[in-house]
C-alpha positions as CSV (number, residue, x, y, z in Angstrom):
1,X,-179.2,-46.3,112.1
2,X,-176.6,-46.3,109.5
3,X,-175.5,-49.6,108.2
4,X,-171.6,-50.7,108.0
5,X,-169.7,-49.9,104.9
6,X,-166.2,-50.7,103.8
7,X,-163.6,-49.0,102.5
8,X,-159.8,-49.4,101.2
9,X,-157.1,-46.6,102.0
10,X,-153.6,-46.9,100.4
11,X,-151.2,-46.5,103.3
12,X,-147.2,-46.7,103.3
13,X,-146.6,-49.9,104.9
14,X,-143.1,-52.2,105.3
15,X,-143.9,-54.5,107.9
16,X,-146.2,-56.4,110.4
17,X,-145.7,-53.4,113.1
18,X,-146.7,-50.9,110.8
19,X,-150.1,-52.6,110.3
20,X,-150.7,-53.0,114.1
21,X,-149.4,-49.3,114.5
22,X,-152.3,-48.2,112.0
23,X,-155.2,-50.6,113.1
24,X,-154.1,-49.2,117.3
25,X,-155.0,-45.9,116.0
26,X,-158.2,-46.9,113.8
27,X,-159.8,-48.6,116.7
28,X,-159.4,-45.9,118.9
29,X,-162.3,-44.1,116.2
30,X,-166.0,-44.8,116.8
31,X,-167.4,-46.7,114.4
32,X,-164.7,-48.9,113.2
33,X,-165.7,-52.9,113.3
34,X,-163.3,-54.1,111.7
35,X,-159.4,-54.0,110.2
36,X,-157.9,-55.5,107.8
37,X,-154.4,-55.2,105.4
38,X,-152.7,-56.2,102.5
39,X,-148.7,-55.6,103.3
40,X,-148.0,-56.9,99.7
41,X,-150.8,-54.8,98.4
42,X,-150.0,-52.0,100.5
43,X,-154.1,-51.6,101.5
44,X,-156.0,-51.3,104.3
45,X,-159.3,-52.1,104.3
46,X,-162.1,-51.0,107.3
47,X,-165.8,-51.7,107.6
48,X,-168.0,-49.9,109.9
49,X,-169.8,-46.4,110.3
50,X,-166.7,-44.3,110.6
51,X,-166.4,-40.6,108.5
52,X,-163.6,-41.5,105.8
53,X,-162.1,-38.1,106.8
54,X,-162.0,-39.3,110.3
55,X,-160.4,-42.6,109.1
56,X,-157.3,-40.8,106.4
57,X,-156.6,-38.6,110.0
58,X,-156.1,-41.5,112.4
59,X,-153.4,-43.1,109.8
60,X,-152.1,-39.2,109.6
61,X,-151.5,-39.2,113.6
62,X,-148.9,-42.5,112.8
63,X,-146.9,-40.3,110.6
64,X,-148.2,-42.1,107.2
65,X,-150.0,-40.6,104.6
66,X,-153.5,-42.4,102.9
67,X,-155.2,-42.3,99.7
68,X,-158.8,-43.6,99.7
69,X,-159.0,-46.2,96.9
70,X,-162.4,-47.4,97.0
71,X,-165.6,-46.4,99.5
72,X,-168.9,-49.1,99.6
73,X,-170.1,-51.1,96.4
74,X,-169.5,-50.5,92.6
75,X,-171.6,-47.7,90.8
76,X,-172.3,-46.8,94.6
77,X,-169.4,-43.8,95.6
78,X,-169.5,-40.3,94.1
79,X,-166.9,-36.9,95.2
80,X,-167.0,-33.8,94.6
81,X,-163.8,-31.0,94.8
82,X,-164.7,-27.8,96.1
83,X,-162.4,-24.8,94.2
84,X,-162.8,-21.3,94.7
85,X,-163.2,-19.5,91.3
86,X,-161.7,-16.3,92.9
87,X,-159.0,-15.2,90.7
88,X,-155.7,-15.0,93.1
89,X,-156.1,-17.2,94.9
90,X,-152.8,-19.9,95.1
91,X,-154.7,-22.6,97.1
92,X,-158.0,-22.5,94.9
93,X,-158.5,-26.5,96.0
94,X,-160.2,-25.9,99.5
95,X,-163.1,-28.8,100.3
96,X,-163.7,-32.3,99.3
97,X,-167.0,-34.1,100.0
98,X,-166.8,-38.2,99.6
99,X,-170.6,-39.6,99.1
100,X,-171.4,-43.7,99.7
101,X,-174.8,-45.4,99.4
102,X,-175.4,-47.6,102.1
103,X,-178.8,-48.7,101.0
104,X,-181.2,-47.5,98.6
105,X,-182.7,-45.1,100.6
106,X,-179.6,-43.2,102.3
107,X,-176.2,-42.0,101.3
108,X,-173.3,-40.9,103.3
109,X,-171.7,-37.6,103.0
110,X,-168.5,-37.1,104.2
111,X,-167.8,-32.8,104.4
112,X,-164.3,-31.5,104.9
113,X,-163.0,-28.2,104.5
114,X,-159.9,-26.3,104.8
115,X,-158.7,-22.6,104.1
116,X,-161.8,-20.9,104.1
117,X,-162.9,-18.0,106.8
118,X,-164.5,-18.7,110.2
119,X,-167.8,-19.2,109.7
120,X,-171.3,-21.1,109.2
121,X,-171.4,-22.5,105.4
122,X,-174.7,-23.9,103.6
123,X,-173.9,-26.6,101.6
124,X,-176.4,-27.6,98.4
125,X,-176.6,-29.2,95.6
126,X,-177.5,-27.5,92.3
127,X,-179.5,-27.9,89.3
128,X,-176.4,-27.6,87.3
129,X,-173.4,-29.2,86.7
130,X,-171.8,-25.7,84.9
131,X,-169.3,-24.4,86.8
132,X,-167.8,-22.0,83.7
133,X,-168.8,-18.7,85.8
134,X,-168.5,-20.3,89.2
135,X,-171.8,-20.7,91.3
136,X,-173.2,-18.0,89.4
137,X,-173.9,-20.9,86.6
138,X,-174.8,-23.5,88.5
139,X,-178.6,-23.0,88.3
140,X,-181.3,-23.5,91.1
141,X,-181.5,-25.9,94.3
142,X,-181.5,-29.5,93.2
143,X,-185.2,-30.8,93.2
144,X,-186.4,-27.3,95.3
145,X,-189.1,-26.6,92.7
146,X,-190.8,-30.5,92.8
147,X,-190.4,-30.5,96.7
148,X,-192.1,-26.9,96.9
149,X,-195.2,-28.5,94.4
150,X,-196.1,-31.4,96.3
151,X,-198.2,-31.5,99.0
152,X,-197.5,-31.7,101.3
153,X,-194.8,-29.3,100.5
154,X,-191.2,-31.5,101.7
155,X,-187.6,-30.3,101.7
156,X,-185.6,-30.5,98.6
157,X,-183.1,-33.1,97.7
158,X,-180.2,-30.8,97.4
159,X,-180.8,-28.4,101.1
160,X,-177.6,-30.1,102.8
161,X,-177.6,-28.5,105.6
162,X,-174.7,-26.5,107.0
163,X,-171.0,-26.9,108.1
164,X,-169.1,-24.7,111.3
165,X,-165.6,-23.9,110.3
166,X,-163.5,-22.8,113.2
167,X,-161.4,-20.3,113.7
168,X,-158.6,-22.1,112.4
169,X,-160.2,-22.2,108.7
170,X,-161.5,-25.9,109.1
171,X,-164.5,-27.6,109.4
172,X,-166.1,-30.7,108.7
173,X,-169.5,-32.9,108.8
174,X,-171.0,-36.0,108.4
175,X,-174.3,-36.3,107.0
176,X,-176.8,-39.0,105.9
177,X,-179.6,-38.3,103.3
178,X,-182.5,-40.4,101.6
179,X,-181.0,-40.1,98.3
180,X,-179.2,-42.3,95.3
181,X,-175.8,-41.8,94.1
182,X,-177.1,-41.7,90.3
183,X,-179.2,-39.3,91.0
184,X,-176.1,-36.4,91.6
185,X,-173.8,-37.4,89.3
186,X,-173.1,-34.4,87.3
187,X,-174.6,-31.8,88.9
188,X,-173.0,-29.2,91.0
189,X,-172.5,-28.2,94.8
190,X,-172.0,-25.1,96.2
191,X,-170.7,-24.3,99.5
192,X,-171.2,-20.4,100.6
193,X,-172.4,-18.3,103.4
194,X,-174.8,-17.2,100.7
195,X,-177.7,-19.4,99.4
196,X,-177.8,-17.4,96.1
197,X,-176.8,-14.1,94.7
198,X,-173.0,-15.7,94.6
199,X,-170.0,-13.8,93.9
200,X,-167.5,-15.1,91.6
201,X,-164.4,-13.2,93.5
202,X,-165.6,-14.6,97.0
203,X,-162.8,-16.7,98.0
204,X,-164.9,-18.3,100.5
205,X,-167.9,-19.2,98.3
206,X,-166.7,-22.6,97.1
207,X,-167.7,-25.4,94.3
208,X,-167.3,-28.4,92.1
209,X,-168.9,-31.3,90.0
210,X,-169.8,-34.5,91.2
211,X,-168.4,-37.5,89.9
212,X,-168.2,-41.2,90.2
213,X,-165.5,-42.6,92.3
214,X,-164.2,-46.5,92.7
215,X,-166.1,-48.6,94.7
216,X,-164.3,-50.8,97.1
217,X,-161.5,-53.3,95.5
218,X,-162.3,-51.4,92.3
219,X,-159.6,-49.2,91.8
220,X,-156.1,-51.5,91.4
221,X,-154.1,-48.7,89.8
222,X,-150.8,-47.7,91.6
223,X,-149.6,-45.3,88.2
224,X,-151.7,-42.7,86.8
225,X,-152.0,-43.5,82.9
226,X,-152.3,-39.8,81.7
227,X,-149.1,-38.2,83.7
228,X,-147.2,-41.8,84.3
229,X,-146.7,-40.9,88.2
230,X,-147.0,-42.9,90.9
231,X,-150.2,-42.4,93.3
232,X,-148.1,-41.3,95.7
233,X,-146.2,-38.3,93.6
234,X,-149.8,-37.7,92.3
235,X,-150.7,-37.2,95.9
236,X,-148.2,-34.8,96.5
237,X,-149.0,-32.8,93.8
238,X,-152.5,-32.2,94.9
239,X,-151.3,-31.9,98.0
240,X,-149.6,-28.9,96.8
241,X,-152.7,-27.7,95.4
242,X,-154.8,-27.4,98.4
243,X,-156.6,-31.2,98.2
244,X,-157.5,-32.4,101.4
């Protein structure tokens, strides 16, 4: 069973109506418990067992955009962006995958992609965080070689499974697995029909670094300090870019 987690979404918000317009349509999600908002603060904060993907497109079906600002506790929330390395390409930003411990023995993985071609994709983590040549220098499956040694012989860390992307270029999953945020930060993942032998002019052979990300109530900024925009032009930006 997974356990309840929290997390904080920056939503448009100018009155009373607008929060009960945006917690009508989060309830309406499996997993949510519970709702709460900050109109001053412009937050809205949900615990329970609900995708974060699925949570950003119930606020989208009220007409208001949403950043996630903070998923489970401190130290305890990774993401990764998946680009395409194929030269091009205009939309090279074409997956996300937001990660949250729940307890020390399983982490959430939240999959979402977007662009790509119909299809059954592996998803893996790598050795590697090099991503200079694409997947090509990524390195090996993450823990493959220990998992293969021990015996008996147990699946390794970084096999993630797959993700069905529909005919419509999207596809998305939701995954739990017995591992520790610290223990992928930096590496890579790829996410390819292939499982090695990558090319680095497949467009639909995707990949990206994983970093920390803000636990919940730890990420206050509303202005980028680098480019001095707002979150929201920052948003549209990316938006621009391909991020999800």
């Amino acid at each position: 069973m997974i356990p309840p987690f929290e997390t904080t979404f920056a939503v448009p918000l100018s009155c009373e109506d607008c929060i009960k317009d945006v917690s009508t349509s989060l309830h309406k999600i499996d997993g949510i418990h519970n709702v709460s908002a900050s109109l001053g603060d412009q937050l809205i904060s949900i615990t329970g067992t609900a995708a974060p993907s699925a949570i950003v497109r119930a606020i989208e079906d009220t007409g208001r955009d949403a950043i996630l600002r903070g998923s489970g506790k401190a130290e305890g929330a990774a993401v990764c962006i998946l680009e395409t390395h194929a030269s091009g390409v205009k939309d090279y930003v074409r997956g996300l995958i937001r990660m949250v411990q729940v307890s020390p023995t399983m982490t959430l993985l939240d999959l979402t992609l977007k662009g790509v071609s119909p299809g059954t994709y592996n998803v893996s983590v790598r050795e590697r965080g090099d991503i200079s040549e694409g997947a090509s220098s990524t390195g090996g499956v993450w823990d493959a070689v220990q998992a293969a040694q021990e015996k008996p012989a147990r699946p390794a860390k970084g096999v993630w499974g797959t993700v069905v992307v529909n005919q419509s270029g999207i596809g998305s999953v939701f995954l739990d697995k017995p591992i520790q945020i610290w223990e992928m930060l930096g590496r890579s993942i790829i996410v390819s029909r292939k499982m090695e032998n990558f090319g680095k002019e497949d467009p639909d052979t995707l990949v990206g670094v994983i970093a920390r990300s803000a636990g919940v109530w730890d990420n206050d900024k509303t202005v980028c300090s680098c480019s001095g925009k707002t979150v929201w032009e920052e948003r549209k930006e990316q938006t621009a870019k391909g991020m999800l």
